[in-house]
Short mmCIF file of the C-alpha atoms (twelve columns), coordinates in Angstrom:
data_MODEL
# 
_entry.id   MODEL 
# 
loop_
_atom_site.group_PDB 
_atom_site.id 
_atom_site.type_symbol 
_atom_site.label_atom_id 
_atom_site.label_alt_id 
_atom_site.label_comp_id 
_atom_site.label_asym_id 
_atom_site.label_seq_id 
_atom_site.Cartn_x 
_atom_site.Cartn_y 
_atom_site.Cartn_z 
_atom_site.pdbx_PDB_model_num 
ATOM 1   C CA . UNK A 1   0.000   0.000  0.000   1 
ATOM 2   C CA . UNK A 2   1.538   3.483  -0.758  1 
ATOM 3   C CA . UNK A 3   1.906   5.710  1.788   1 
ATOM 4   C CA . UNK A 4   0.785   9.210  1.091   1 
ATOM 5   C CA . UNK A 5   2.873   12.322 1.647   1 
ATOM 6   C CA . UNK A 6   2.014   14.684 3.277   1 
ATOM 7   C CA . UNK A 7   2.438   18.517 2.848   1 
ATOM 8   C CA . UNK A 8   3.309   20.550 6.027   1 
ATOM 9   C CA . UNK A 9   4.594   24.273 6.024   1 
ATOM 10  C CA . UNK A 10  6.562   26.642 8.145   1 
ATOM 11  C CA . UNK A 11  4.406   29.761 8.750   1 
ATOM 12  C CA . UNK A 12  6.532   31.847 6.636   1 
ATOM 13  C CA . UNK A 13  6.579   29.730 3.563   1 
ATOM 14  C CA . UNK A 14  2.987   29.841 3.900   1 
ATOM 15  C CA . UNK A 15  2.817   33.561 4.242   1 
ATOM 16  C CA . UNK A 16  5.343   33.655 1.098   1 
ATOM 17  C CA . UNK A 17  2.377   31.230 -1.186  1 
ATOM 18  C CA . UNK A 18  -0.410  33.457 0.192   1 
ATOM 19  C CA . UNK A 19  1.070   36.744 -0.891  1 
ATOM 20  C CA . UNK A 20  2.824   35.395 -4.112  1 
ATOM 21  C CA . UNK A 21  -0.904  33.823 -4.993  1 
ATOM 22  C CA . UNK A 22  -2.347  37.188 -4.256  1 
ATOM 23  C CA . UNK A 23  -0.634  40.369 -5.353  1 
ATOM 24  C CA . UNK A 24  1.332   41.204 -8.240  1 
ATOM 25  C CA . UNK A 25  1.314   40.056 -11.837 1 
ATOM 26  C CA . UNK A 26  2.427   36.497 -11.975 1 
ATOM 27  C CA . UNK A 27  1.838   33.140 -14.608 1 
ATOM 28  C CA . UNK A 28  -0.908  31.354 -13.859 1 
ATOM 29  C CA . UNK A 29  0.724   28.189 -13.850 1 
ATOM 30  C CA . UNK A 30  2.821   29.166 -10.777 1 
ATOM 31  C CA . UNK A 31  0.197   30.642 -9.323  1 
ATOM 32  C CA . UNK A 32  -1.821  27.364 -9.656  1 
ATOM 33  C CA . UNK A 33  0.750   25.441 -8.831  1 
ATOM 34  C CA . UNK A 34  1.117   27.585 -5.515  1 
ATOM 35  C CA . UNK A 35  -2.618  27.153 -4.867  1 
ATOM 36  C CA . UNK A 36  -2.047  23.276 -5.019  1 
ATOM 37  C CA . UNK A 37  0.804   23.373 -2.534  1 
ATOM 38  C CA . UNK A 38  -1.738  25.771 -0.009  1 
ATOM 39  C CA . UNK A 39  -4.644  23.055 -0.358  1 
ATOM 40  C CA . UNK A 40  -2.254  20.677 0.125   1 
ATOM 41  C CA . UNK A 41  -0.674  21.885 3.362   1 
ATOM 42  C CA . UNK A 42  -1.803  20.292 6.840   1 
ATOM 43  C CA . UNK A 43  0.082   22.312 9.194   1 
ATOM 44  C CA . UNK A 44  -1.131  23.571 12.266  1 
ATOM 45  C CA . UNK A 45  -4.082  21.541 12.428  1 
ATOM 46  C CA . UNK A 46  -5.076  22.041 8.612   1 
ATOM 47  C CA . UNK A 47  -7.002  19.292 6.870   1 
ATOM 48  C CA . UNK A 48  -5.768  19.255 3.228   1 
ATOM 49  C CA . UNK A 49  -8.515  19.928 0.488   1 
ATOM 50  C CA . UNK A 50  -8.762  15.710 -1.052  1 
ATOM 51  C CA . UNK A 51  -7.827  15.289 -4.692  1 
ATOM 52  C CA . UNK A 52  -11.197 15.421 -6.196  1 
ATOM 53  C CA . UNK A 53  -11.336 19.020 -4.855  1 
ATOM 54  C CA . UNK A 54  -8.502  20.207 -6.123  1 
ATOM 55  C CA . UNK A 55  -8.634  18.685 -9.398  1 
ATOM 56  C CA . UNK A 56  -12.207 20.636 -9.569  1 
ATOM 57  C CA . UNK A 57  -10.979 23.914 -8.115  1 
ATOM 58  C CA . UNK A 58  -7.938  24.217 -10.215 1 
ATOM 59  C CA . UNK A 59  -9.003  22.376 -13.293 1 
ATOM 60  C CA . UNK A 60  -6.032  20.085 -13.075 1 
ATOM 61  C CA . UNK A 61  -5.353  16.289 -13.227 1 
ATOM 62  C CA . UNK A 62  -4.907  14.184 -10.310 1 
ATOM 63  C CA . UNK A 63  -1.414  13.351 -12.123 1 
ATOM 64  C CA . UNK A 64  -0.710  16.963 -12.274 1 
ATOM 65  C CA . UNK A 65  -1.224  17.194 -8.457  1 
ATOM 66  C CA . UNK A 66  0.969   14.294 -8.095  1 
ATOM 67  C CA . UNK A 67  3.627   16.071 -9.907  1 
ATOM 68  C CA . UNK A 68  3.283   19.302 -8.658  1 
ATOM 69  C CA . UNK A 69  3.591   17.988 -4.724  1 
ATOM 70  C CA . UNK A 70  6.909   15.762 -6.082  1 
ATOM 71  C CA . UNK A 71  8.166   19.293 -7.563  1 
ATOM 72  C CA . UNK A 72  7.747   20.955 -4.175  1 
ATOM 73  C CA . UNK A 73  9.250   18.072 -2.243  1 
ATOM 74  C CA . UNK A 74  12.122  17.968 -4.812  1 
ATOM 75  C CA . UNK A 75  13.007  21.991 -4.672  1 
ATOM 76  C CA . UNK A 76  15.535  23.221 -2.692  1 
ATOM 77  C CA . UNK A 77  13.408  25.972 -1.707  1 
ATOM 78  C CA . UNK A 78  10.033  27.836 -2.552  1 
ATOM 79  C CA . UNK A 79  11.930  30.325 -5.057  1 
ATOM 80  C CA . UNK A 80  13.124  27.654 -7.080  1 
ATOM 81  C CA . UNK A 81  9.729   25.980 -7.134  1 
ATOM 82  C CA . UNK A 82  7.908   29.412 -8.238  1 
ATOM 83  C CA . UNK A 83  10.318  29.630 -11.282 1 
ATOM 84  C CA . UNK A 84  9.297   28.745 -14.454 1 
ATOM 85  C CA . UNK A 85  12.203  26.355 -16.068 1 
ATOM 86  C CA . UNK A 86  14.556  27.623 -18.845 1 
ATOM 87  C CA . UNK A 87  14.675  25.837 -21.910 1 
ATOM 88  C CA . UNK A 88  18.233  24.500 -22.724 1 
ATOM 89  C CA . UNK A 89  17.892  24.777 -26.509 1 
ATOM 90  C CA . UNK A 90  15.747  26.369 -28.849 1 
ATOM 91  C CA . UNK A 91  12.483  24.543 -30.236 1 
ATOM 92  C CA . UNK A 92  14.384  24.347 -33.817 1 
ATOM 93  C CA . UNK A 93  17.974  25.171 -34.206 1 
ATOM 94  C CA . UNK A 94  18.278  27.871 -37.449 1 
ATOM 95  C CA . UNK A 95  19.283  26.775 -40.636 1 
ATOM 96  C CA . UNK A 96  20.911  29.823 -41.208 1 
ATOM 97  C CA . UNK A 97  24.136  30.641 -39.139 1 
ATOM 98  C CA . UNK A 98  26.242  34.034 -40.066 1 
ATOM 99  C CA . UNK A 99  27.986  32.400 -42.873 1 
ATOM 100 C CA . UNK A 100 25.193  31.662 -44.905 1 
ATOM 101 C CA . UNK A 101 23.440  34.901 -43.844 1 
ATOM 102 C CA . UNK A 102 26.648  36.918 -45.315 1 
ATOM 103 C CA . UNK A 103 25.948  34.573 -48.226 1 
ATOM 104 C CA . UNK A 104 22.147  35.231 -48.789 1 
ATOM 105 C CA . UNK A 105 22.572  38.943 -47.917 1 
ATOM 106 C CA . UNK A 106 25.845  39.371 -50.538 1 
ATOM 107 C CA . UNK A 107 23.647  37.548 -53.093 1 
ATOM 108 C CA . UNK A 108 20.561  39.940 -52.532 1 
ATOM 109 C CA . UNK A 109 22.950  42.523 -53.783 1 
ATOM 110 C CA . UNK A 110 24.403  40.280 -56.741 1 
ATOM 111 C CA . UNK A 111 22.656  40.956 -60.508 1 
ATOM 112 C CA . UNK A 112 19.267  39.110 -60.636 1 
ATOM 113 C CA . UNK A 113 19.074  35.971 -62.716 1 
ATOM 114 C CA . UNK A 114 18.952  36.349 -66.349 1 
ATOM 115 C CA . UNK A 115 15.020  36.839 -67.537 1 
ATOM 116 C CA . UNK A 116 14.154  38.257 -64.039 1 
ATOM 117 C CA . UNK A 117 14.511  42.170 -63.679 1 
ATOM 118 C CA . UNK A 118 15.044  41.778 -59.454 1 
ATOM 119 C CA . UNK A 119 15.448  39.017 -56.637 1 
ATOM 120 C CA . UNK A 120 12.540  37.303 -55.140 1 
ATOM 121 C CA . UNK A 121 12.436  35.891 -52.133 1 
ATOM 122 C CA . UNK A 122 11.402  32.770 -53.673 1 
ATOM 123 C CA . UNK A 123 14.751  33.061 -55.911 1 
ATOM 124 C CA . UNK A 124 17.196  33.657 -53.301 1 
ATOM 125 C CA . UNK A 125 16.104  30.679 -51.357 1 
ATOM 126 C CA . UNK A 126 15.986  28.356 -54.184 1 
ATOM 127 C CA . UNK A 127 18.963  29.409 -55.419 1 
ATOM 128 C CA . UNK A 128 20.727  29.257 -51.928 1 
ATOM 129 C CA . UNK A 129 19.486  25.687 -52.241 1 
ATOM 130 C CA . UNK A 130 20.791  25.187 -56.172 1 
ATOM 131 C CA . UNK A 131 24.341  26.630 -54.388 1 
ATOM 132 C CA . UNK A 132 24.163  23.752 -51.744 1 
ATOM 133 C CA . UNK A 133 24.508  26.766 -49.106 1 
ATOM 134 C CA . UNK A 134 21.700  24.681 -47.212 1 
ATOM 135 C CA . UNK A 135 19.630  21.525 -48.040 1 
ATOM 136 C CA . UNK A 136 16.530  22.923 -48.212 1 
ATOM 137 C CA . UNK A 137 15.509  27.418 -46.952 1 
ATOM 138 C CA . UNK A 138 11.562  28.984 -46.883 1 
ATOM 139 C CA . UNK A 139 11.224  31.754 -48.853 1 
ATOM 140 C CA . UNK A 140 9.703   33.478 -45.357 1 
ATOM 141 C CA . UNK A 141 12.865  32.278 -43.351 1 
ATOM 142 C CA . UNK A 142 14.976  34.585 -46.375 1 
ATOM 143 C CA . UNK A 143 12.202  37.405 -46.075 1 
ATOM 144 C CA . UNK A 144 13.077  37.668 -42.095 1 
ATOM 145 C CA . UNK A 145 16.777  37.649 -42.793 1 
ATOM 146 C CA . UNK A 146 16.485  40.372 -45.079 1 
ATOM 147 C CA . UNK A 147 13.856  42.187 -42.852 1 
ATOM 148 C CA . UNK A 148 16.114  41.898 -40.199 1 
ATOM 149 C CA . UNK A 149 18.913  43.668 -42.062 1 
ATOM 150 C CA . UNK A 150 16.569  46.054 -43.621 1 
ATOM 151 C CA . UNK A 151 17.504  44.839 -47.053 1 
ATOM 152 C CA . UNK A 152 13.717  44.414 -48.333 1 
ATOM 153 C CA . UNK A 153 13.320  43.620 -51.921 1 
ATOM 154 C CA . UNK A 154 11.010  46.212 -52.225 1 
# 
């Protein structure tokens, strides 16, 4: 049978969730997830809100309270557990590193293709492709580059 922990706090961490859940502009995610910890706590005498509860209060999973108690027990103290956590990489890493944006930009400036009277966006990145520069470039991806550098085809 599993035992079930339990949640008791010192008066002044407490006092910290209270005011943190109460003033300022915060997440709401922290801010739920400080809620949980409060309706979780049993100290002086308190009898902790059941799962069901808190899963209805805070529209969260019973999993999600789970978790959230295991990231309170875990942290080394209640600043670290009101912190949202940093991503170590990006989502996507860029295609385009400064190389290839010298590359695209000193092409924007080369002659247009025979036939075509000024560079697309749709030609540059194709032709970055056709000049193995990368495998495979958006047309939007070259229009940011360029909008970053203000070097609009317009």
């Amino acid at each position: 049978m599993k035992t079930k922990t339990i949640i008791v706090l010192t008066d002044e961490i407490r006092k910290a969730l209270e005011i943190y859940t109460t003033t300022g502009k915060r997440p709401v995610k922290l801010v739920r997830r400080a809620n949980i910890i409060l309706a979780l706590d049993t100290s002086d005498g308190r009898k902790a809100m059941t799962q069901a509860k808190i899963c209805e209060k805070y529209d969260v999973s019973r999993q999600g309270i789970v978790d959230i108690r295991n990231d309170y027990l875990a942290a080394e103290n209640i600043d670290i557990f009101l912190q949202r956590k940093k991503r170590e990489t990006p989502p996507v890493p860029s295609k385009i590193t400064g190389d290839i944006e010298a590359k695209i930009i000193a092409l924007r400036c080369s002659e247009p293709p025979k036939g075509c009277a000024r560079w697309t966006l749709r030609l540059l990145a194709d032709k970055c492709v056709e000049l193995n520069f990368v495998d495979e470039l958006s047309h939007m991806t070259v229009g940011r580059l360029l909008k970053k550098r203000n070097l609009n085809l317009t």
